[in-house]
N, C-alpha and C positions, 0 to 999 in steps of 0.2 A: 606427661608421664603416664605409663602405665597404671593399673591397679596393684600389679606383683613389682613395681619399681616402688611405688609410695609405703607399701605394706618395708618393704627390703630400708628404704628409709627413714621410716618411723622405726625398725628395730634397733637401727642402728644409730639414731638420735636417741632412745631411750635407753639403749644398754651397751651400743655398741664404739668403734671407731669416732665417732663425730659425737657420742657424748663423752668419749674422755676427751678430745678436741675442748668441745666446750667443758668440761671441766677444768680443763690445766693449760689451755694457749687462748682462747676467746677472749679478745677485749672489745671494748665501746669506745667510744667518746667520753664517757662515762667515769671507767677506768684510769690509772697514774701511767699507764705503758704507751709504748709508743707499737703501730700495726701496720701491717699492710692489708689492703683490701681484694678480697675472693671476689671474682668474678666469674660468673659459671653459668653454663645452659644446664637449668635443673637436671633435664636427662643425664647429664653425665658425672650424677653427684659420686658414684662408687670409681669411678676414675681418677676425678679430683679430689672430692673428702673423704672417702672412704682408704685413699692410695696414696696419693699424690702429697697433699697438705697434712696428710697424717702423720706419714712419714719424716716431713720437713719437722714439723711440731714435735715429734717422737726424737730425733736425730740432734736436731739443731736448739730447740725451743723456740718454734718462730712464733711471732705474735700474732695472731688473724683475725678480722673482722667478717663474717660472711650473716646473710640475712639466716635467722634461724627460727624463723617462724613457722615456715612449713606448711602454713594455712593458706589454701586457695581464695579464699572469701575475705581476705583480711589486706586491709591495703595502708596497712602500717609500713608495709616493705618500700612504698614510695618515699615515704620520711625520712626512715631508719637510714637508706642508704647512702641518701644523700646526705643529713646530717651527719655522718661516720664518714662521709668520705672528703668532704668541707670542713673536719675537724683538724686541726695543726698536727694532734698527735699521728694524722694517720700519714704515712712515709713514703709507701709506694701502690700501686693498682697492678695488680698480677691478674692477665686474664689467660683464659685456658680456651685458646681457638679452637675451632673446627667447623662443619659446614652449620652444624646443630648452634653454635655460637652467632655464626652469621647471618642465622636466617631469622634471629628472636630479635623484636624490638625492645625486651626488656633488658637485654642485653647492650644492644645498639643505644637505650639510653643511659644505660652505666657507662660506654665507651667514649660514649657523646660530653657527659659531664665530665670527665676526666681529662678533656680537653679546656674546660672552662676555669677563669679566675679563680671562682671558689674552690676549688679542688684543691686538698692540703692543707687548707684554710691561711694561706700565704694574701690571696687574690692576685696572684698573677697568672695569668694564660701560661697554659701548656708544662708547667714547673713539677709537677705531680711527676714523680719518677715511673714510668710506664715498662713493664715485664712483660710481654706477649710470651706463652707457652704454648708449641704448638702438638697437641694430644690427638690432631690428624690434620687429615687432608683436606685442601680447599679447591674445591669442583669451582668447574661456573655453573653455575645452576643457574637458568630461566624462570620462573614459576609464578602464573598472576594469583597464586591462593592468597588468601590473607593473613595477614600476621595475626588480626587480633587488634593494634591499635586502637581504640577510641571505638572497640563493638562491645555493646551492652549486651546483644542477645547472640549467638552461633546456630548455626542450622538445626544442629543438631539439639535445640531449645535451651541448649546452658547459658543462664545469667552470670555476664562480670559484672559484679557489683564496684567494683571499684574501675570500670571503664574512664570516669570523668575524670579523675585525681591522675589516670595517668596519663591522660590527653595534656591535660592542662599543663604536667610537666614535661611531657615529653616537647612539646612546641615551646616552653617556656627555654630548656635547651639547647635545642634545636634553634632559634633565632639568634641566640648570641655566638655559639659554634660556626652556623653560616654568615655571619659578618665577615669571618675570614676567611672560608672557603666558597666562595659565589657562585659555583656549580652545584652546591648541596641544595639550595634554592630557586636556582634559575630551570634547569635542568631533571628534579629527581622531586621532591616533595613539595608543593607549592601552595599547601594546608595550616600552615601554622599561625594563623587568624582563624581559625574556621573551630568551631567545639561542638557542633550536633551530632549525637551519638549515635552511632551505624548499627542496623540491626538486619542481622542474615536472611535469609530466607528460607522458613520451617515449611515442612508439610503442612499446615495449618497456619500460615501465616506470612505477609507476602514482606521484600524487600524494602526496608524504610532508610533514606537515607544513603550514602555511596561512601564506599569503602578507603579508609585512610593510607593504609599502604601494605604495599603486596610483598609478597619474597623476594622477588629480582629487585626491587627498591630499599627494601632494608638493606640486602646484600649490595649493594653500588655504595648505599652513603656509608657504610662499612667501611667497606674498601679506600675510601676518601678521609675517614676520621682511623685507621689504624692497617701498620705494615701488614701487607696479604704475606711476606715472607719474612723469615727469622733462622739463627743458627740454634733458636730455645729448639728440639727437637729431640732431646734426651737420648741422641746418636750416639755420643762420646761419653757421657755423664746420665745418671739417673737424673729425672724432672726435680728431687729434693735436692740433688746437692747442684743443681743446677739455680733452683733458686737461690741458694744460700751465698754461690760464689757470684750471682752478680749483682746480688743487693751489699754483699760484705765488700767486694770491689768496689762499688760505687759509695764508699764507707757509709749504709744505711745500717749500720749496726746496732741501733737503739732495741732494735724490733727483735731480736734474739736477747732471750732469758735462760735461765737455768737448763740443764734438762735434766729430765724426769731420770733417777733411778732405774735399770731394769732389772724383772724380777728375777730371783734365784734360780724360781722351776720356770721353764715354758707351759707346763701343763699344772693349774693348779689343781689339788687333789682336794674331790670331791667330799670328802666327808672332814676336811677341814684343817686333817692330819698336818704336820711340815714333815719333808721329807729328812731324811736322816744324812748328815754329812760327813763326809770322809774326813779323818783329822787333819790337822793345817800339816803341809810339809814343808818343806825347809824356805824361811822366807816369805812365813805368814797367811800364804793367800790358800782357801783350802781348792779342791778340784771340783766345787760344784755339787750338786745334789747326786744320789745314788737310788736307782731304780732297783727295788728287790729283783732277786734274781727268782726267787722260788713265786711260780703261775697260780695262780686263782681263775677259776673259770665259773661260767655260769651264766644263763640265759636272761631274756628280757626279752617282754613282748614286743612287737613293732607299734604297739598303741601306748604303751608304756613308756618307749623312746620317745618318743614324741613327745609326751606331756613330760618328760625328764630332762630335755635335754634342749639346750637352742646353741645359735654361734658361739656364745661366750663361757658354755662348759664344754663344747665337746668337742674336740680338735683331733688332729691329725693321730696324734698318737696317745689318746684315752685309751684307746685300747691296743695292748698289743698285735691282735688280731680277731677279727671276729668273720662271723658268716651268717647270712640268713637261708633260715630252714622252713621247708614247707611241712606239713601237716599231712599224716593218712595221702590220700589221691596227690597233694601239694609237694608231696617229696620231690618229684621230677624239678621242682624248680630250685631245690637248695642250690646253693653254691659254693663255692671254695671257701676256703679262710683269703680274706683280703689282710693289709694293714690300715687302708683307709676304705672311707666311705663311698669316697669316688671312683675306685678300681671297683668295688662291689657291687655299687649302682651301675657302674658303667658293664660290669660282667653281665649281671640280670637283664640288661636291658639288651645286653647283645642277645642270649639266649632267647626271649620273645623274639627277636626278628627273626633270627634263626626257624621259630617255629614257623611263625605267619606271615615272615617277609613282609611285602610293599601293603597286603592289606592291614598291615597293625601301623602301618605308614599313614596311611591314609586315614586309618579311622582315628588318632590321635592330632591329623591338621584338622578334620573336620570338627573334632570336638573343642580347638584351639584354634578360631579364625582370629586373624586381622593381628597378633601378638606380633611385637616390633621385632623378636627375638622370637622364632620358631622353634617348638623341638625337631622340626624337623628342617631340612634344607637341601637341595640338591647343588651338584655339583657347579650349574652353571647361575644360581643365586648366588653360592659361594665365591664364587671368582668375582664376583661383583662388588662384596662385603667389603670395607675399609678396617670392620673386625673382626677378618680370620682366625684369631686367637683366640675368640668364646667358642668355635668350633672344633669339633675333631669328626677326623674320615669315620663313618660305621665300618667295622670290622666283619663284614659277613659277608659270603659270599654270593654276588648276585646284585649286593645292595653296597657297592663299591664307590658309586655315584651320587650318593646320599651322606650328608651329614648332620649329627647329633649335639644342642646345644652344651656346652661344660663348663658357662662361667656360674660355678654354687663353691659356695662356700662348705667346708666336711659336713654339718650338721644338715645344709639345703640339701645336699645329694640323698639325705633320706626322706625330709618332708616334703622336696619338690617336684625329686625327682621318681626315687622309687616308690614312694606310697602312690603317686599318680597313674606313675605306670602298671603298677596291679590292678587300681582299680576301673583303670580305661580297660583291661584286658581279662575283667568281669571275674578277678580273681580277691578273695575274701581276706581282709586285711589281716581279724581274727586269727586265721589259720598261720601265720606269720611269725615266728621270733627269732630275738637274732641267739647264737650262741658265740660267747666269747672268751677270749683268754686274755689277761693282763696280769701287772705285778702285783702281788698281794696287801701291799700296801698303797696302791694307788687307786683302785676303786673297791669299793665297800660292794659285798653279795648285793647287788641291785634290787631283786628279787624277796630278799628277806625283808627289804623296806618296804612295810606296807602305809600308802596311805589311807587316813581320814576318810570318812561318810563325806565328810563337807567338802576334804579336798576333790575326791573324783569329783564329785558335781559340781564345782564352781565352772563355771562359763564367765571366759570373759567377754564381754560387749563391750562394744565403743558409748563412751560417753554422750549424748544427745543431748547438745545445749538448747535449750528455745528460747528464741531470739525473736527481736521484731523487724523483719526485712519485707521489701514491698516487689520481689521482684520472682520471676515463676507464678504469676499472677494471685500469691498468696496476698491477703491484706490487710490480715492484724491479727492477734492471737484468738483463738477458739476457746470461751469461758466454758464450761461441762459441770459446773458444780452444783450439787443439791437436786432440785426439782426444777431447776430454772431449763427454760429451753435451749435445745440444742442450736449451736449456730452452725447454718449448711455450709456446704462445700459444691462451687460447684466452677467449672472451667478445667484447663491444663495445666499441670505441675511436674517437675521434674523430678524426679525421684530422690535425687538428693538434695532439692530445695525441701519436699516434703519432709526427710528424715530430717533434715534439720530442724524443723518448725516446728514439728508436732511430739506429742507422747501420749503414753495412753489417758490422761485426762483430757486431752486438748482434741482428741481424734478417736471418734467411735462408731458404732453402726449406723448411728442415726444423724451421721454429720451429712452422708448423701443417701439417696435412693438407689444409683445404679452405679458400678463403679468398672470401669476398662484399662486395661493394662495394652501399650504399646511397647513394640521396641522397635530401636532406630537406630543409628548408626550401625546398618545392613544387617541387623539380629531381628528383622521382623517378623522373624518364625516363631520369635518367641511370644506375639503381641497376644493376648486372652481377651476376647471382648464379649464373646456371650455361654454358657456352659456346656454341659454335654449334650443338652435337648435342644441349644439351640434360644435359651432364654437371656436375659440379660440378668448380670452378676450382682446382686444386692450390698455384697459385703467381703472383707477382703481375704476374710478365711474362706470363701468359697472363690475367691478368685485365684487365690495362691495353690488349694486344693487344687483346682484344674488345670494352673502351670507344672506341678508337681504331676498328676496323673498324667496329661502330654507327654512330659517326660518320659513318663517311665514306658508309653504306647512305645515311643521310639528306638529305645535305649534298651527296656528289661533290666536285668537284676544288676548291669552294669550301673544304672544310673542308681540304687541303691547302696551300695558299695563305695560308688564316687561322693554319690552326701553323706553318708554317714561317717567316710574318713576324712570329712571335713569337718566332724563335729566333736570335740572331745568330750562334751556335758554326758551327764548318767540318763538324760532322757532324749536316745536320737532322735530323728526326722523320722524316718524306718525300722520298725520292727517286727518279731515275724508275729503271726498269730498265737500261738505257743506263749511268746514270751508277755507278747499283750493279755491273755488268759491270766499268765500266772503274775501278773499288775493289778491286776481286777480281784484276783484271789487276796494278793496282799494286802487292798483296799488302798492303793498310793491315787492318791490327788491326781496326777496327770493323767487324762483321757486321750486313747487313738479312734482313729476312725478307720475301720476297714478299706485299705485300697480297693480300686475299681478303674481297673487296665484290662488292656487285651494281651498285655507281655506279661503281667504280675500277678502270681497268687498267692495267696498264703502271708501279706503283708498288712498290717495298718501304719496310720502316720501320724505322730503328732498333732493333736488339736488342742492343746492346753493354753491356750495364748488369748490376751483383750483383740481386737480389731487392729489397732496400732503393731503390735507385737507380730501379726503373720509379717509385714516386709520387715524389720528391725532384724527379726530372728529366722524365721521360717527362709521366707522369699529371700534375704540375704545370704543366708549360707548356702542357699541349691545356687544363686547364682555366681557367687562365689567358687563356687565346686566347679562350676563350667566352664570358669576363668572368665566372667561378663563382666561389668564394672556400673554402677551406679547411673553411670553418664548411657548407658546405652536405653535407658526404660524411661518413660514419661506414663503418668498415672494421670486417665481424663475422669473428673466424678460428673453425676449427674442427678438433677434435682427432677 
């Protein structure tokens, strides 16, 4: 998965689709209900849990069991699933095909144990009532890459820590499954005695070991333990009531419960109000809630929506209509009144092409490489796509041949898409608001709501557990306390082995002597390994200083603008000098340091941070802004 796919599903497990899921349909083994079990290629959780199963759950009340852990490091998921799914209560196995299903071993081991005694917790083979849904198309794909199976380390230096657990069960599987199919064995995988664990080959380190199984191998014993075709295809019937009619046919009824109530408004109203109801007319049932007729209007800044607003307040029709207005010079870019976010994003964004055509084309794939879902796409990617439907044609002329991603949700179409695209097109977030009109009872003057000192400045960060893991060649926790000596730091680590392990007690200037920033998987432009003179990096606030000044050589005031409207806290990454002055006047605790570029004047940045804190905070949110992800950086120290 992505980093904007895991970010899109952690919302939505905290606040979103899949945690009213798990509120009101999740069961266990655990639980008095009776389930059917999710099976899914993580990539395609907004299809399935977000869509599909929600629906089902929302419509029917169906009962699901799917892994909801969500943690990469955690290899609880081997238990969980199989104990849920060898449990009696559970009734049928629903998987959701596609080529992304076919090509996962961890998939191909849920498919696999679904086949086996235990399954349903009956012990008899093959009894497990089996649902294939198919959510696309199955290619033949050839491809010797690797699945992953039974590899501790990947090229690209990331540790699975739970590599053995699923060796061991995959082949534990895997031998009783092929008792009855003799080609899965003879033929296709011929490993499942074998547990030494396979390690990739990094720029730093060679090939240990020989690879368990490739793409075209998972996808064949696939093909062997489940139908490549089905009439599940949600042709005739949506995928929900598609499930529903063939688990209720096959009388597996236990696994539907109640359902949920739905609410009176579709839009609930912001300041808490209930909306006002028309009297009952003949026959008791009244006609629903009523939308003032008399408009309220009024402005909000684009950095104000933001911090006010996510998926779950602000939908299609919060506002009756609204438009975004540029500032002084900024006029040129207002737009219409839309009624949603996505016509208005999507107007704005035609108007940049319109201005700078293919070159705003290009300079938004190059600041978005390698993204599974491009903003941008031509024509002849698109005829290739099996999801046409996150696409739409660009509407401009000249650029006819070109197409613009549009799977966001109302509230994405302003965080994702138009704050992005202002600031790729070096245009000042600031100068930005939107002006809008709705009913005077549905949203409260925005505007008059001022928040708290403490609210604007809160920053939320991710929580950093530290843990004891032996893997990224970390080796035991870093003591820092008192007068006692520092323990060094010295070898390779991946960037998110490091976040994970350390904090600022645990990790400080004096843990190494010289410290190097690489990137990898093909971001090696970003790698920092000695400073401006040409010396080697002492420490990480000068290492992150010099990713930060690169930046800005390249980029200019764009790449200010791009970090700072990724930052919502009271003390950005960028500020100008002026405003730094009047910080120093006020006498506030946080210190910048004057930039030093050949594109930037008149800027300092952020220095107020321990050693630990420049990648937590600093180095995360520029790369963050660039759309990079964790897995791309490896951190070498040096004693």
């Amino acid at each position: 998965m992505t980093e904007e796919q895991k970010k899109v599903r952690k919302l939505s497990a905290e606040s979103g689709k899949i945690r009213w899921i798990k509120d009101h349909c999740l069961r266990t083994k655990d639980d008095n209900n009776d389930y059917v079990f999710i099976s899914y290629k993580s990539d395609d959780f907004e299809k399935v849990l977000d869509d599909i199963v929600y629906n089902a759950c929302k419509k029917y009340g169906l009962r699901v069991y799917f892994d909801t852990a969500f943690d990469e490091n955690s290899d609880s998921w081997i238990m969980q699933y199989h104990d849920n799914m060898c449990d009696p209560k559970c009734k049928a196995f629903v998987a959701f095909i596609d080529d992304a299903y076919y090509s996962s071993y961890a998939c191909l081991l849920e498919m696999m144990s679904c086949r086996t005694a235990a399954a349903g917790g009956d012990y008899k083979k093959d009894t497990l009532f089996f649902l294939p849904i198919n959510i696309g198309t199955i290619s033949d794909i050839v491809k010797s890459e690797n699945t992953g199976l039974g590899t501790r380390r990947f090229s690209n230096g990331k540790i699975n820590s739970h590599a053995k657990e699923e060796l061991e069960r995959f082949n534990e599987i895997f031998s009783e499954v092929a008792d009855d199919i003799k080609e899965m064995r003879r033929n296709i995988y011929k490993r499942e005695n074998q547990f030494e664990l396979y390690d990739e080959k990094t720029s730093t380190s060679p090939q240990h070991g020989k690879m368990y199984l490739s793409v075209t191998q998972c996808r064949r014993l696939m093909e062997m333990v489940i139908p490549s075709k089905n009439d599940n295809d949600g042709g005739n019937k949506s995928f929900a009531d598609v499930i529903h009619d063939k688990l209720w046919n096959a009388e597996i009824r236990s696994v539907f419960g109640p359902v949920e109530e739905e609410e009176t408004s579709a839009v609930k109203p912001l300041d808490g109000k209930k909306q006002e109801e028309l009297p009952a007319p003949q026959g008791g049932k009244t006609s629903g809630p009523v939308t003032p007729v008399e408009p309220c209007s009024g402005t909000i800044s684009l950095k104000d929506f933001v911090k006010k607003f996510n998926n779950n307040n602000f939908k299609k029709d919060t506002f009756t209509k609204f438009r975004l207005v540029g500032k002084g010079q900024y006029d040129k870019y207002t737009t219409d009144y839309h009624d949603s976010a996505f016509n208005l994003a999507w107007a704005f964004v035609m108007q940049l092409l319109s201005e700078r055509g293919i070159d705003y084309i290009n300079n938004v794939t190059r600041m978005h490489p390698d993204l599974k879902n491009p903003v941008f796409i031509t024509l002849d990617v698109y005829k290739t796509r099996n999801d046409q439907n996150k696409y739409r044609q660009i509407e401009v002329k000249g650029l006819e041949n070109y197409y613009m991603y549009r799977h966001y949700g109302q509230y994405q179409w302003v965080d994702s898409v138009l704050r992005p695209r202002l600031t790729e097109y070096g245009l000042p977030v600031d100068e930005f608001v939107f002006e809008y009109v709705t009913g005077s009872d549905i949203l409260p003057e925005l505007e008059a709501e001022k928040m708290s000192a403490a609210e604007i400045g809160r920053t939320e960060e991710p929580v950093v557990t530290v843990q004891t893991v032996t893997t990224g060649g970390i080796t035991g926790p870093v003591t820092l306390s008192g007068g006692e000596s520092v323990q060094k730091l010295e070898g390779q680590f991946t960037l998110e082995d490091f976040l994970k392990k350390y904090s600022n007690k645990t990790f400080q200037s004096k843990s190494c002597k010289y410290i190097r920033l690489l990137g990898i998987n093909g971001q090696e432009k970003y790698s920092v390994e000695v400073d401006e003179n040409g010396n080697k990096i002492q420490t990480a606030r000068q290492l992150v200083f010099n990713f930060a000044m690169r930046r800005l050589d390249d980029m200019g005031m764009a790449y200010v603008n791009l970090v700072n409207a990724h930052n919502t806290s009271k003390n950005p990454i960028f500020i100008t000098e002026e405003e730094h002055n009047a910080r120093k006047a006020r006498k506030e605790s946080v210190t910048y340091t004057k930039v030093i570029s050949k594109s930037v004047n008149g800027y300092s940045m952020c220095t107020h941070y321990a050693e630990y804190d420049w990648f937590k905070n600093s180095f995360m949110k520029q790369i963050t802004a660039l759309g990079l992800s964790k897995d791309d950086f490896v951190i070498i120290f040096e004693q």
